[in-house]
VOGU-3710 file (C-alpha; in Angstrom, 3 decimals, decimal comma):
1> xxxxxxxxxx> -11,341/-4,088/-33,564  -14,016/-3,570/-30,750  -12,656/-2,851/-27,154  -11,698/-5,486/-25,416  -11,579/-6,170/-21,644  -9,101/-8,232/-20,701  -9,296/-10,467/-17,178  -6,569/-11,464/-15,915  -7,832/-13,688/-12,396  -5,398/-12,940/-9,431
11> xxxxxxxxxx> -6,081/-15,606/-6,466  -6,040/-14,583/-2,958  -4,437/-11,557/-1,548  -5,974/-9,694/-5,046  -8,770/-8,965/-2,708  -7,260/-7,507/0,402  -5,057/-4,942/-0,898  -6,748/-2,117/-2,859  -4,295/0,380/-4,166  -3,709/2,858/-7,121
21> xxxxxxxxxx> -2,575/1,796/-10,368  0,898/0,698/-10,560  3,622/-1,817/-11,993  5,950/-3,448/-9,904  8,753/-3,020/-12,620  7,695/-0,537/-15,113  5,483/2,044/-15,588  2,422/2,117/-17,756  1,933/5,023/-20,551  -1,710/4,746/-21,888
31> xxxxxxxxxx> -4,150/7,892/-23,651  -4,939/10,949/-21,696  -8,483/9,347/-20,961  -7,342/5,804/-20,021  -7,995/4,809/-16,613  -5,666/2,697/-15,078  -7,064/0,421/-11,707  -4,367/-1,834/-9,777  -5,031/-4,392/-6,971  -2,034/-6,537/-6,401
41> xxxxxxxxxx> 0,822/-7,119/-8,659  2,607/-10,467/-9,231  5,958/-11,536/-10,539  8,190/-14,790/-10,615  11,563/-14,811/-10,801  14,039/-17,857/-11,819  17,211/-17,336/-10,839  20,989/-19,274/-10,666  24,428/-17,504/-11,006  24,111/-13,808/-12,985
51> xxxxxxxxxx> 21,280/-15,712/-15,237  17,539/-14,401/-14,324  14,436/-15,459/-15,621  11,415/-12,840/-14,958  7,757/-13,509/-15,656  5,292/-10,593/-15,000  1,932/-10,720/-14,856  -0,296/-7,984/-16,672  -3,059/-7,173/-14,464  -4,363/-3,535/-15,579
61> xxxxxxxxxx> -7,695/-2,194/-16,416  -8,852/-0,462/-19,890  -8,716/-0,909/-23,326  -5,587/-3,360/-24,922  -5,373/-1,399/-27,935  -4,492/1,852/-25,519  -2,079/0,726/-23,275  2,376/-0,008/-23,235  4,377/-1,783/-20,618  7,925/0,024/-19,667
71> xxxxxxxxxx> 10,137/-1,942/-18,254  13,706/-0,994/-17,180  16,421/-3,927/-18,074  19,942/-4,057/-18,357  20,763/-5,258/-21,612  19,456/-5,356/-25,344  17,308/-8,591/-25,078  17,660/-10,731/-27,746  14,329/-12,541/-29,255  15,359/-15,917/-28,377
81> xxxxxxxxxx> 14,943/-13,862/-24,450  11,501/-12,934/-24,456  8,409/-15,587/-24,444  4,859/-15,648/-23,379  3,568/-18,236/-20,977  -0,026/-18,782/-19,881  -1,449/-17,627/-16,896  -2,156/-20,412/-15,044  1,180/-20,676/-13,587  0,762/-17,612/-11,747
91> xxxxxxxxxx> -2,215/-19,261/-10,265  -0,621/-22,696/-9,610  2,558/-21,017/-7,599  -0,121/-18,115/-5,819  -2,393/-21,210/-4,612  0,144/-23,420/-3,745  2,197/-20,541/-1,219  -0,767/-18,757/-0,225  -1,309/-18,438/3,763  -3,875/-20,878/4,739
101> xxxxxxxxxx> -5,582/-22,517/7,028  -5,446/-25,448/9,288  -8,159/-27,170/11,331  -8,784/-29,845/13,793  -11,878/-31,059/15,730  -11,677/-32,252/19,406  -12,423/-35,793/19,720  -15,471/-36,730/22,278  -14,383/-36,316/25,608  -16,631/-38,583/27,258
111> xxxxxxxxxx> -15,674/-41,692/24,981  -13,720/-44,568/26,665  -11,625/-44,514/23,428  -11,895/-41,675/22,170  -10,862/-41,347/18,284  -7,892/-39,676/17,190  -8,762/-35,850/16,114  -9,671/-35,177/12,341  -7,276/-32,812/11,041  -9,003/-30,564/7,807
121> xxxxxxxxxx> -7,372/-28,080/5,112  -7,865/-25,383/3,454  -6,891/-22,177/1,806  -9,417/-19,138/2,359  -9,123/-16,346/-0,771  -10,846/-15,383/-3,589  -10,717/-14,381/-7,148  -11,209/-10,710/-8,700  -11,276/-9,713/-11,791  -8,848/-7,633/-13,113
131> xxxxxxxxxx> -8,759/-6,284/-16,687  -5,330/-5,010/-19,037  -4,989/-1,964/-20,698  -2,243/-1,034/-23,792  -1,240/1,652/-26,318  0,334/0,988/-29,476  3,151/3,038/-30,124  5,157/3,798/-33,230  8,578/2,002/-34,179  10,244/5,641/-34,732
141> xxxxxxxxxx> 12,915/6,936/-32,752  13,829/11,092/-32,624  17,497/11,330/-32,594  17,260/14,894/-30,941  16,080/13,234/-27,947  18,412/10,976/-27,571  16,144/7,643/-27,891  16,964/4,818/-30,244  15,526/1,802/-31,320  17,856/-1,004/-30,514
151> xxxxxxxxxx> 15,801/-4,076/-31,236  12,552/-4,793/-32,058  10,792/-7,964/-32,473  7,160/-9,696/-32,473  6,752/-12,331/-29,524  3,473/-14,182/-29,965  0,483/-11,142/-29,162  3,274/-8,780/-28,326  5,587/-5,913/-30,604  8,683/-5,869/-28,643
161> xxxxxxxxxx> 10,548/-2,599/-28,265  14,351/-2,347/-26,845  14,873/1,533/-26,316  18,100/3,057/-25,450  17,891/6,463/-23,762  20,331/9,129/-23,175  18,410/11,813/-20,883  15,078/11,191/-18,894  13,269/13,915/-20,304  14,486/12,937/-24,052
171> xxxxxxxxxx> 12,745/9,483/-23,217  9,257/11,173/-21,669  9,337/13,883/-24,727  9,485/10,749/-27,258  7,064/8,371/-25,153  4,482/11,859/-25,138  4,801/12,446/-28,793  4,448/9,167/-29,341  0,602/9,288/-28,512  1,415/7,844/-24,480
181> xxxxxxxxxx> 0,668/9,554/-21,391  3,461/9,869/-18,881  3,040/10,295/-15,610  3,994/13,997/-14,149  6,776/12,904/-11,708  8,028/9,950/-14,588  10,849/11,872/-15,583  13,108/11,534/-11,711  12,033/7,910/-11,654  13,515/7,577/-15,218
191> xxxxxxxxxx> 16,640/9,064/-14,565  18,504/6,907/-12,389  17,959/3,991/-14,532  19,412/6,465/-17,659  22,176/6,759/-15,675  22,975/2,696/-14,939  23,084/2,379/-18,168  20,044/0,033/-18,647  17,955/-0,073/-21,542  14,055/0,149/-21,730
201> xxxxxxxxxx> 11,749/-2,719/-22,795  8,573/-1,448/-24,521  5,782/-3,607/-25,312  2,783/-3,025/-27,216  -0,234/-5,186/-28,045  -0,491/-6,566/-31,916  -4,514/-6,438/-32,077  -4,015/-8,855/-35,423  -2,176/-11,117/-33,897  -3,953/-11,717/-30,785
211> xxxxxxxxxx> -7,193/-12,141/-32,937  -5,359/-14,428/-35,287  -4,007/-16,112/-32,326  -7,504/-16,793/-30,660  -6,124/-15,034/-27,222  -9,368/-13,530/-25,654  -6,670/-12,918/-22,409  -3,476/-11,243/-22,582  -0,774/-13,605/-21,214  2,463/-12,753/-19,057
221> xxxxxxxxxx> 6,012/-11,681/-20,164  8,787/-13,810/-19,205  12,175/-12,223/-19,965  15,757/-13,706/-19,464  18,614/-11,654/-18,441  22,536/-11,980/-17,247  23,388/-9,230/-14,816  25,305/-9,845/-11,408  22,646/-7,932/-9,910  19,673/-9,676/-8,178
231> xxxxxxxxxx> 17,221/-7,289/-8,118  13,599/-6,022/-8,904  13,525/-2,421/-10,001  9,795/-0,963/-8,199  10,713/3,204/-8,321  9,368/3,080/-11,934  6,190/1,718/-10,581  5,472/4,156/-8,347  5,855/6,770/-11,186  2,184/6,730/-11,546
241> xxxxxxxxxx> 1,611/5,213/-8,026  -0,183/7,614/-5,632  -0,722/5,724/-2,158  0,591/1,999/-1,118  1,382/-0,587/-3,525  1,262/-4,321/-3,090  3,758/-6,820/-4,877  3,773/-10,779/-4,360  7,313/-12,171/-5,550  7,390/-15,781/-6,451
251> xxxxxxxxxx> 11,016/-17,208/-6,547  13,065/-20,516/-7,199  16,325/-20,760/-6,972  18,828/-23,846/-6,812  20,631/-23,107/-3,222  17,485/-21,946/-0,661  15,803/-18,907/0,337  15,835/-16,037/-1,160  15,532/-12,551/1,413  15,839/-8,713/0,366
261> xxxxxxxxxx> 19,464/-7,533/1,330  18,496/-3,545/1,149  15,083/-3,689/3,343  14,784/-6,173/5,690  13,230/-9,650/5,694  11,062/-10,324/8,006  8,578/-13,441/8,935  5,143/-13,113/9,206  3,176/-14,680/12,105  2,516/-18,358/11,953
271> xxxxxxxxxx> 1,257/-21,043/13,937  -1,229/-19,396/16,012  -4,318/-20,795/17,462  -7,217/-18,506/16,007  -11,277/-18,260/16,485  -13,112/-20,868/14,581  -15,115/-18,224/12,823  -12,080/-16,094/11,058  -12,943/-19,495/8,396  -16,074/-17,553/7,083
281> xxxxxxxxxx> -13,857/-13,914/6,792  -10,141/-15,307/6,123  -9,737/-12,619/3,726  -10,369/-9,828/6,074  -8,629/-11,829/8,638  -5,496/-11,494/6,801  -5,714/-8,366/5,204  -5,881/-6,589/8,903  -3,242/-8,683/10,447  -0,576/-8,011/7,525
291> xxxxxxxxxx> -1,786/-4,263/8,335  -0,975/-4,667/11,705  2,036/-5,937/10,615  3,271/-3,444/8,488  2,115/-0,951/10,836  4,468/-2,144/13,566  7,632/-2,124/11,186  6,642/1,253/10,208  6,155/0,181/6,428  9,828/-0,449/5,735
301> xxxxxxxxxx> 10,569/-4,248/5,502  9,750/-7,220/3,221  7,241/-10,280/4,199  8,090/-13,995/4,305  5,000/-15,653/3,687  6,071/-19,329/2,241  9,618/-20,915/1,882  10,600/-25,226/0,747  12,654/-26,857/-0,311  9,823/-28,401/-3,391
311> xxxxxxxxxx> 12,909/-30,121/-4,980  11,555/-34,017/-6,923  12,986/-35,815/-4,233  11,390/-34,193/-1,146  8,329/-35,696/-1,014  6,724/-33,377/2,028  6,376/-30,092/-0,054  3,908/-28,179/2,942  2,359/-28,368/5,976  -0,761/-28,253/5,215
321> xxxxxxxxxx> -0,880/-28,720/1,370  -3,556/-26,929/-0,171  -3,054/-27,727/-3,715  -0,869/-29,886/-5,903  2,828/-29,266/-6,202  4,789/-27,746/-8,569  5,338/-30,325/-10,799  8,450/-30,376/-13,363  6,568/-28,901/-16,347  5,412/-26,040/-13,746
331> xxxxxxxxxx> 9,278/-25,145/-12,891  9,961/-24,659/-16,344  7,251/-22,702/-17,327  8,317/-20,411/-14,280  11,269/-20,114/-15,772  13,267/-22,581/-13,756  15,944/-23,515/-16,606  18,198/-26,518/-14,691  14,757/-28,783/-14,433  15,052/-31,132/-16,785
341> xxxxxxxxxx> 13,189/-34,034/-15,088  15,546/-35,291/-12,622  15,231/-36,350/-8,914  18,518/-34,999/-8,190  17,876/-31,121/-9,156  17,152/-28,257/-6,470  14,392/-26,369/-6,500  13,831/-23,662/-3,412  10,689/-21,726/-3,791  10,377/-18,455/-2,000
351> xxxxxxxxxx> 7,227/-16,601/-1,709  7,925/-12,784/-0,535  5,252/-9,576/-0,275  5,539/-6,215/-0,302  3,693/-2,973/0,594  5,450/-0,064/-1,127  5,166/3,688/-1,445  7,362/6,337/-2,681  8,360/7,639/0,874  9,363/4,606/2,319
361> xxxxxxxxxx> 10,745/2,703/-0,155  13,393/5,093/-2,049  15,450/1,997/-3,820  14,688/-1,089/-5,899  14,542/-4,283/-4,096  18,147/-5,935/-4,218  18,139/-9,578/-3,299  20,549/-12,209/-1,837  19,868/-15,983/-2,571  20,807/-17,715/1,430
371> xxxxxxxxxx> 21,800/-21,448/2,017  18,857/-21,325/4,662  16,042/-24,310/3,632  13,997/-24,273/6,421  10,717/-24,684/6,164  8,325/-21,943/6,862  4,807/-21,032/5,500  2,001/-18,320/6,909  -0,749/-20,522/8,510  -3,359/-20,367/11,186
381> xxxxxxxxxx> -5,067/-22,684/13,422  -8,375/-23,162/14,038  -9,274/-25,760/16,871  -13,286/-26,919/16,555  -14,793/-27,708/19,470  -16,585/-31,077/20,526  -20,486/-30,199/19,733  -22,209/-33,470/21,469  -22,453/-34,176/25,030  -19,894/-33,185/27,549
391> xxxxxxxxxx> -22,374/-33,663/30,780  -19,878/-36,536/32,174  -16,779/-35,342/34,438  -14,308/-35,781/31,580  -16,699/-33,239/29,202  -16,895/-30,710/31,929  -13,099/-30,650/32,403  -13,119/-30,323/29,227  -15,411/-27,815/28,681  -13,308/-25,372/31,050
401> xxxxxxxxxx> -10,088/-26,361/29,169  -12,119/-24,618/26,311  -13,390/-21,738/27,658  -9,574/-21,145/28,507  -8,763/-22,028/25,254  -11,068/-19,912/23,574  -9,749/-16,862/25,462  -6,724/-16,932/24,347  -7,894/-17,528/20,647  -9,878/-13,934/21,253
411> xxxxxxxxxx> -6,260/-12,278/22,605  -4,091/-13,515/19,852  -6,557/-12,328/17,551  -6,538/-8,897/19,118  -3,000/-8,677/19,091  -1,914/-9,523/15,540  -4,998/-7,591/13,665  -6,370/-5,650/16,405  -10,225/-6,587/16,022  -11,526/-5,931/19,599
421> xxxxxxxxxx> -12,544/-9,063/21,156  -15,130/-7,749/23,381  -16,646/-7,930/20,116  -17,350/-11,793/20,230  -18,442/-12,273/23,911  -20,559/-15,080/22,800  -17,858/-17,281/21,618  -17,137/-18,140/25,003  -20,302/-17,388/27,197  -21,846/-20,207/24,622
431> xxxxxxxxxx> -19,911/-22,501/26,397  -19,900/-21,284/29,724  -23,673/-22,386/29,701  -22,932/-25,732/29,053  -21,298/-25,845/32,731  -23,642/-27,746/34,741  -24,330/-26,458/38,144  -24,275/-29,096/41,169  -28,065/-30,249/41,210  -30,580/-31,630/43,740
441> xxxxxxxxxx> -32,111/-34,634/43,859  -35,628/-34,350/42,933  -37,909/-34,445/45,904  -35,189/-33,914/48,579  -36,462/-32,132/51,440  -32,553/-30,837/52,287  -29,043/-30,242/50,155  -28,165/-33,693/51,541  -30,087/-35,672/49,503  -31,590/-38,905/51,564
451> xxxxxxxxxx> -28,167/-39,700/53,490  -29,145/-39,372/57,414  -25,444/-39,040/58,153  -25,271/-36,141/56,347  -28,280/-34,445/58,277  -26,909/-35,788/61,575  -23,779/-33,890/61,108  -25,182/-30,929/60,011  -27,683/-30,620/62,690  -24,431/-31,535/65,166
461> xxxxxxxxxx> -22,457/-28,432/64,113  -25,262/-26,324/64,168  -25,850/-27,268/67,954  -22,487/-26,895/68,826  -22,840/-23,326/67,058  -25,811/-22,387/69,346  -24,230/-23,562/72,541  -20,853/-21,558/71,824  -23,247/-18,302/71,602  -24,812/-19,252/74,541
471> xxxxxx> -22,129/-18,899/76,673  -20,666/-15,793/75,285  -23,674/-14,119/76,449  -23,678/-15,665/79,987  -20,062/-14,508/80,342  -21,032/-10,885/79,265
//
């Protein structure tokens, strides 16, 4: 079969966070010349009582026929426990959580009545490209390294492997003379995972069946488990991991939001009034000011970017909604089991990110689902000014409402991403030219205009002025 590139499209923060290959759950083994390229990683988890549902997305870079997911899990999976789903549901949840935008556009200020403002939407990202990469490995296991085959099945384009391992460097030894390339420091990242107990879920790309399948794209890997523990394990993605990593986690749960119990769980900024022209560079915008985030917590916490309730019966899903809801067949293809179609079922979707590395993130990311259902989502204002004519004495008040306005725009967006406003002078002296100077009357001989009252007086005070010095000098 000729090489095929496989792209996967990742909406939105896929193009502010550059990193080095990873997986945020496994590792990848692939041929000594395989290159491996990794932007942003996604997953979705389900999850109610000790039952999980996990869906991760495959967003690698190489050849399919050279390439093997690892993932750490802790139990043999049966069959009936591993599906495909299509892609597209990543995108539906990623576009629907996404931080966004908000506008509004001053009404006229010199109307009698003026009309109500007009409120706009919309969520700034983009799309990249991102292509897969697998090996094929063989279905043998070498006793002498303590690796066994425990299951192994075929799941639509996908040979499944369940490995059970008794020493890390039995499990790289049979991975490396298995035709995979491990990553040097794979072996300490293996270990503690050995030692839990928890098996290893290999899977490998059947080139047949994806071409008798019609797949041009390789689709995600949902998984169900039962374990008490809510977690995510990430150390096995930074096997082969050399700077920071970035991880989106999509959840739903029945009770409300979900937050990271071992790393803390913290907001991002929301609500602020921003220039008008971070529209035309939202994806820079955002990039630097979860930077400047990150920076300030020193790289060790979790990000809040969305959290609803998005359950049938709640009818206001977002504030502003950039996209359709989930609907019910969306739940279910996330892996949310209890929807079955009813208005009376809970549905809390949580939308979490993460920028890992090996230094400051030494542990897997345990989670806690919390009865908290308030509403939260990342967005940022943008407040259009009125463009037509503001020479009457409401549109000048108006005008230096603005200016203040738009100073305080320029600080906040100093302060959360650090751009230096001295940068953008002219989105305030613009309007300081539209302040209109007291004029004269055209013709007037004198400031006063035509009123002879006015001259009267002035001409009054001036004599009294003259007279004053007058004496001063007499009495010197």
């Amino acid at each position: 079969m000729n090489k095929i590139k496989i792209i996967i499209p990742i909406i939105l923060l896929s193009l502010f966070f550059v990193t080095d290959s990873f997986a945020f759950c496994g590792f990848y083994v692939a041929k000594a010349d395989a290159k491996i390229f990794n932007k942003a990683s996604q997953v979705i988890i389900a999850r109610d009582g000790n039952k999980t549902v996990i869906t991760m997305s495959n967003d690698f870079q190489g050849n399919v026929k050279d390439f093997a997911l690892v993932v750490p899990v802790p139990q043999v999976l049966q069959e009936k426990n591993i599906r495909v789903v299509d892609r597209n549901i990543f995108d539906k949840l990623d576009a629907y959580s996404a931080p966004r935008l908000v506008e509004y556009h001053d009404p006229a200020p010199c109307n009698i009545y003026p009309s109500t403002a007009k409120r706009k939407m919309s969520i700034a990202g983009g799309r990249a490209d991102m292509v897969v990469e697998m090996e094929a490995t063989k279905e043998e296991s070498d006793a002498d390294l303590g690796v066994t085959i425990q299951a192994k099945y075929n799941v639509g384009e996908y040979d499944i492997l369940i490995l059970n391992a008794t020493q890390s460097n039995g499990l790289k030894k049979w991975l490396t003379q298995n035709g995979y390339k491990i990553p040097r420091n794979a072996e300490e990242v293996l270990d503690p995972y050995i030692k839990s107990d928890m098996k290893f879920f290999v899977a490998k790309v059947n080139l047949k069946k994806q071409e008798q399948n019609g797949y041009t794209n390789l689709r995600p890997l949902q998984i169900t488990m039962n374990s008490p523990k809510f977690m995510l394990p990430i150390r096995l993605g930074m096997a082969n991991g050399k700077g920071n990593q970035d991880l989106i986690i999509y959840t739903l749960t029945k009770k409300g939001r979900v937050e990271c119990t071992n790393y803390r769980t913290i907001k991002m900024p929301t609500g602020m009034d921003m220039p008008t022209f971070i529209k035309n560079d939202f994806g820079n915008f955002y990039s630097d000011l979860f930077k400047k985030r990150w920076e300030r917590n020193r790289g060790k916490a979790v990000y809040l970017e969305y959290s609803w309730d998005i359950s049938p019966r709640n009818f206001v899903k977002c504030d502003p909604c950039v996209s359709p809801a989930p609907n019910f067949s969306d739940m279910q293809r996330a892996g949310a089991w209890w929807v079955e179609g009813s208005q009376n079922e809970n549905v809390h979707f949580t939308r979490l990110h993460v920028r890992y590395n090996r230094r400051k993130f030494s542990q897997d990311l345990v989670f806690q689902t919390t009865p908290n259902k308030t509403n939260f989502q990342a967005r940022y204002v943008l407040r259009h000014p009125y463009q037509g004519d503001v020479s009457c004495s409401q549109g000048q008040n108006y005008v230096h409402t603005l200016i203040d306005r738009r100073e305080k725009e320029l600080d906040n967006l100093e302060y959360y991403t650090g751009w230096d406003s001295y940068n953008y002078n002219n989105y305030i002296s613009d309007w300081e030219d539209k302040i209109e100077r007291k004029k004269y009357k055209k013709g007037s001989a004198n400031p006063f205009g035509e009123n002879p009252w006015a001259v009267i007086l002035f001409l009054l005070l001036n004599a009294s002025v003259v007279i004053s010095v007058l004496k001063l000098k007499r009495i010197k």
